[in-house]
N, C-alpha and C positions, 0 to 999 in steps of 0.2 A: 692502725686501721683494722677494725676488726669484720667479723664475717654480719652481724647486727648494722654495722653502720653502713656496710655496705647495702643488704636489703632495704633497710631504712632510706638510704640514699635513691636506689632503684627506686623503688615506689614511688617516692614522690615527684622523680623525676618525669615517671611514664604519667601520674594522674595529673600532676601540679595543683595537688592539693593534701594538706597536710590529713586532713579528717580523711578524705579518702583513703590513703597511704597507710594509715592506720590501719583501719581495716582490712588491708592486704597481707600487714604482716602481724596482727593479733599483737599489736603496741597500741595503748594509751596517746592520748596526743601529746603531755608533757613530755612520756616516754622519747617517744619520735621525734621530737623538736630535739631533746637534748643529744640522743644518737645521731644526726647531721650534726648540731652545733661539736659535738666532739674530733667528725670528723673530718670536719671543716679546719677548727683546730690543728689538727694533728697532721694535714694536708696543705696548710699553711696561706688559706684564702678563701673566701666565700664561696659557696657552688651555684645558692640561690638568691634571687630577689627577691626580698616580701615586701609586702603593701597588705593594708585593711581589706584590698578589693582581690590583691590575686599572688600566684608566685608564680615566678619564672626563674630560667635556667642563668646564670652569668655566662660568659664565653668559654670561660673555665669550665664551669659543672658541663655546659654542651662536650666539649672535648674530652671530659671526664665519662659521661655517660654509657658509650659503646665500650668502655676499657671495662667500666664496671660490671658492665651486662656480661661481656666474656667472661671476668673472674668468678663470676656469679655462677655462670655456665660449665666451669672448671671444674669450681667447686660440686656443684652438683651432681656430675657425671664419675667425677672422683667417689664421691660416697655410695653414688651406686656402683660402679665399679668394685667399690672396697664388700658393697651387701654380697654382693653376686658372688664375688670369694667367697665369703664366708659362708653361705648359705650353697655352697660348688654349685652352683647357677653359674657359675664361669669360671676359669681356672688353666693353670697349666701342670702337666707333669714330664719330667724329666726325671728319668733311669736310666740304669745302666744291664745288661743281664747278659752270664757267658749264650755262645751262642746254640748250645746243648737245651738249655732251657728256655732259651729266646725264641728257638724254632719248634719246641714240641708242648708244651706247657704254656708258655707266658699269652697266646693267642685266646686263649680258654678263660684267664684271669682276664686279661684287657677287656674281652666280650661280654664279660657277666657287671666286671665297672663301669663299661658303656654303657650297660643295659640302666642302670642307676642314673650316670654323672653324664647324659649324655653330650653337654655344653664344654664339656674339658678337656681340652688337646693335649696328646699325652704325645711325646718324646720318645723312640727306644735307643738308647746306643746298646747293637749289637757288637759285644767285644769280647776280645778271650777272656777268660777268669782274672788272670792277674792288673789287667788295665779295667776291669772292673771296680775291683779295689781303689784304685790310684784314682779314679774316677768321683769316686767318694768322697777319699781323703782330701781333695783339691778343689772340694766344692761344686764340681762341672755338674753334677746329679746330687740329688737330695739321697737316692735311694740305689738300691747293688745286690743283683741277685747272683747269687755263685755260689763256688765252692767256701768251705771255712777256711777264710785267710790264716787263722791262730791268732793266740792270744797277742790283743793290739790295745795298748793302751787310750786311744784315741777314736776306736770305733767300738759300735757293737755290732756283735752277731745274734742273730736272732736263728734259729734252726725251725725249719721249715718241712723239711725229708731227711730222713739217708736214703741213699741211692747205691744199688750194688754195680760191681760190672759184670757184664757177662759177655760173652763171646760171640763173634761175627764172620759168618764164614758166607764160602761161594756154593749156590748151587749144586748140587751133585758131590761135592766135598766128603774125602772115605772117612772122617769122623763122622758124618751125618748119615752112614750108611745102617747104623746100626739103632737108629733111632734115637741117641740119646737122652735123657731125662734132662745132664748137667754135663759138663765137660772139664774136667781138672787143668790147671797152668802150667803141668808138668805136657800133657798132649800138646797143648800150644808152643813149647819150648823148641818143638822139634821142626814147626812151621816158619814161614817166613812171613814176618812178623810188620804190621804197618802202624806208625804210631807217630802222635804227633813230635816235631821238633824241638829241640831244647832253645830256651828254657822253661820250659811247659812245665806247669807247675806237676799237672796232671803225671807226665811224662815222669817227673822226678817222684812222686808219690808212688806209680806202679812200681817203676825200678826197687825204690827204697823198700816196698813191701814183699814183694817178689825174691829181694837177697836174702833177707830176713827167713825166708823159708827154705833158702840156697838153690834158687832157682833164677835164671835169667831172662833175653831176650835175643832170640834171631832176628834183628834189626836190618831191614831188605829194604822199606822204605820211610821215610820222613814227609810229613807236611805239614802246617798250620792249624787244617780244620778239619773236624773230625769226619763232617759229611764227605771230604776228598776220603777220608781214608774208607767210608762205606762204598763209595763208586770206584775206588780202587779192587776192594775186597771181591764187591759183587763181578768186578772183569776178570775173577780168578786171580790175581797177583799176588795174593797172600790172605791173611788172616788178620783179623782184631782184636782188641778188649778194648770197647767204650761204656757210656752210662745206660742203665738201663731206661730213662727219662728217654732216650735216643732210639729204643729197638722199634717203636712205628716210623722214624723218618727213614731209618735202616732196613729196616721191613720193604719200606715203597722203594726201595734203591734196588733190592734184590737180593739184599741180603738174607742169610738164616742165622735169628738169635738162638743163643742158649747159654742158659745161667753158669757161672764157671764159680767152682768149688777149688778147693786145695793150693791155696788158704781164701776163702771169701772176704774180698775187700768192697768195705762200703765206704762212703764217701759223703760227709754233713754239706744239706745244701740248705744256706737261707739268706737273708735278709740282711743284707751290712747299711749303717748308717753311722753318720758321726756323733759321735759324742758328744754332751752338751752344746748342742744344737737341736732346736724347735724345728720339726717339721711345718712346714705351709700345710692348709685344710685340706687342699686340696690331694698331696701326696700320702697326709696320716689316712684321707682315704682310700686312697691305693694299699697301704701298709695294712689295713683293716681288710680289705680283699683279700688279702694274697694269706691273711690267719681267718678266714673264713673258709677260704678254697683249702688250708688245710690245718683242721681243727685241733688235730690229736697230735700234732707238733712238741704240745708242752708235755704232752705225758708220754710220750717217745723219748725223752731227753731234756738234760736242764738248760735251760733257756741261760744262757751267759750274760751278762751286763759288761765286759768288756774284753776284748780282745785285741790278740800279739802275734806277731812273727819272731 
């Protein structure tokens, strides 16, 4: 049964006449005799009656009739469905983004692809960096905004920023008495210090850079998210080092930023997606957004085709 035999079939069921029917679906009349007679065939029973004077339905083709107009309906609604995709007249997207850039950044990208793709419901899973990743790799999202997992054979990274950290303090804070330009890792060493939980990738990255320069951390408190550790900060309880992507949501908390030197650590933030997998229309144009929103991406740095842990 093909999708021909089926229209052929329709038609002449609504006119009950074959010249009519014809007409309807820009078929010849042999045409259209032979597209019923096939799928009559292949159906295994006549659908119509003919006579010199007239055609009617058999019991069969009546019982047949509303199956076919539905299929007919299916089909139809399928291919505009499948236009609308492809032309993001409709669409879904699903992502994943840590929640450092989900909360300060990604509001700004989603709003300018709105402004575009307005019919397309989009997704966010806000999540830490590392279940961002995993998010990726398992299918659940097309797309994954975070930190650079490393070299993965199985995904790519596409880089987007570097992002430095800088320093987070309370109000009235005697490092902030003096005005500073920057503030060094060695002044922070001496504070009591708020930082996410292990196994935080982040968490492990500071440390690991920080020893490296033989320096450590006064570890006071631990949490999950980084905004706990700015409404921590801003109650006076200690001090920080988060992404600079973060110093306006830090800013409205209470906090006071300032760039932290000695050793400046910057941090690659972009685009993870799987490897030999096709993105849907709808998500390459998300991925086309987010390298528009920031251009200079490729001449900051080489753009990777795969990466590892």
């Amino acid at each position: 049964m093909t999708l021909k035999q089926l229209r052929a079939f329709v038609a002449v069921a609504r006119t009950l006449s074959f010249a009519e029917a014809g007409t309807l679906v820009h078929l010849s009349q042999p045409a259209l005799s032979l597209a019923v007679k096939n799928l009559e065939e292949s159906l295994g029973g006549r659908l119509f009656q003919r006579s010199t004077r007239q055609v009617s339905l058999t019991p069969e083709g009546r019982a047949f009739f509303p199956l076919a107009r539905r299929l007919l309906s299916d089909w139809e609604h399928a291919e505009d469905d499948m236009r609308q995709r492809f032309s993001l007249g409709r669409g879904r997207v699903a992502l994943a983004a840590m929640p450092t850039f989900a909360g300060n950044l990604l509001p700004g990208v989603l709003a300018a692809f709105r402004r575009q793709f307005p019919e397309i419901t989009i997704e966010v899973n806000d999540v830490i960096a590392e279940e961002v990743v995993e998010r990726v790799t398992d299918g659940r999202v097309e797309l994954g905004i975070s930190f650079d997992p490393g070299v993965r054979e199985d995904l790519i990274f596409e880089l987007l920023f570097e992002d430095r950290y800088i320093a987070i303090l309370p109000p009235g804070h005697t490092l902030l008495q003096s005005n500073p330009r920057h503030i060094d890792w060695a002044q922070l060493h001496k504070e009591d210090f708020i930082t996410l939980q292990r196994p935080s990738g982040v968490r492990h990255m500071l440390e690991q850079r920080l020893a490296e320069a033989g320096l450590g951390l006064a570890v006071a408190f631990e949490t999950h998210q980084l905004v706990t550790c700015g409404r921590m900060v801003a109650e006076g309880l200690g001090v920080s080092a988060v992404p600079a992507m973060s110093a306006g949501q830090m800013t409205a908390l209470g906090c006071h930023c300032i760039p932290l030197e000695g050793p400046v650590i910057h941090q690659k933030v972009g685009v993870i997606r799987r490897r030999r997998h096709e993105l849907s229309v709808a998500v390459q144009a998300m991925l086309d957004t987010l390298r528009a929103r920031y251009p200079n991406a490729a001449l900051a740095s080489d753009q990777r085709e795969g990466v590892s842990n």
